[in-house]
N, C-alpha and C positions, 0 to 999 in steps of 0.2 A: 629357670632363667627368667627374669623379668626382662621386657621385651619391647623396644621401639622401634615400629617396622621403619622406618625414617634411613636411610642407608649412607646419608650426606655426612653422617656425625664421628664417620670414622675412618683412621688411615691404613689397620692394620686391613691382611689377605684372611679375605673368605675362610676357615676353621670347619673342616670339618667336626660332626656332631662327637663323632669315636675322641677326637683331639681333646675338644675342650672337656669332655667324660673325662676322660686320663688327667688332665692337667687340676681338676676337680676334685678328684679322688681324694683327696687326701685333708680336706679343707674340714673343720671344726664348727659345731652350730655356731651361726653368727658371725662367721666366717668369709670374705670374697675374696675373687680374684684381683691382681691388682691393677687390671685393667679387664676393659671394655670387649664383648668377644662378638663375632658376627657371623651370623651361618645361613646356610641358605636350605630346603628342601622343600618337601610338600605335607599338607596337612593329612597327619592318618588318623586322630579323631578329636569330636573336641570335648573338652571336661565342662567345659562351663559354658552357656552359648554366651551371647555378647548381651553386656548390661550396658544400657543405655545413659542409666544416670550416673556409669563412671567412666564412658566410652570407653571398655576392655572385655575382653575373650582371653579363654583360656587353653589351650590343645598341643597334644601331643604334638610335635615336629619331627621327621625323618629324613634321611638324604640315604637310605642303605647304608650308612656304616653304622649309628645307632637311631635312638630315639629321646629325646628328652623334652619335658614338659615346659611349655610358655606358660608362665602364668602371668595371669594380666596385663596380658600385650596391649599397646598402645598403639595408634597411630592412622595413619590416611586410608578410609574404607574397609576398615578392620568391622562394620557391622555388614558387610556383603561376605566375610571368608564364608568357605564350607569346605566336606572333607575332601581333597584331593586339589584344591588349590595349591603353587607353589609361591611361598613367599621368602622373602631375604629378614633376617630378623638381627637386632642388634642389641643386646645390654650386659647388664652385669652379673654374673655368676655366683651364686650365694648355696 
């Protein structure tokens, strides 16, 4: 999931991680959803620490029903995350 932690951009309800797996499944390279998905949990590790000259981080995200990767999250104080912080994330499913 590419990722705006920004929480203001959306109408739809909180998705758990297991949901948008499932509704995902099925999706072709190059492929998205056709909307916007937002979830919420804690960080269990990160892939990439945070690069400066493109203000993004990269890490695994969990809430106990699955796990799925941020890549390239964007957004307010994203160069302070680390692992076990909980954040609310929001973008597009690819």
């Amino acid at each position: 999931m590419d990722a705006d932690f920004s929480t203001n951009k959306i109408n739809n309800s909180i998705s758990t991680i297991q949901d948008i797996l499932d509704e995902a499944e099925y999706l072709n390279d190059g492929q998205s959803l056709t909307s916007y998905k937002e979830a919420s949990g804690y960080i269990l590790e990160i892939t990439e620490e945070y690069m400066s000259g493109y203000n993004n981080i990269s890490f695994i995200l969990t809430d106990g029903t699955a796990e799925i990767l941020i890549h390239r999250g964007k957004g307010d104080d994203i160069s302070t995350l680390t692992v076990g912080d909980t954040v609310t994330v929001y973008g597009e499913i690819t």
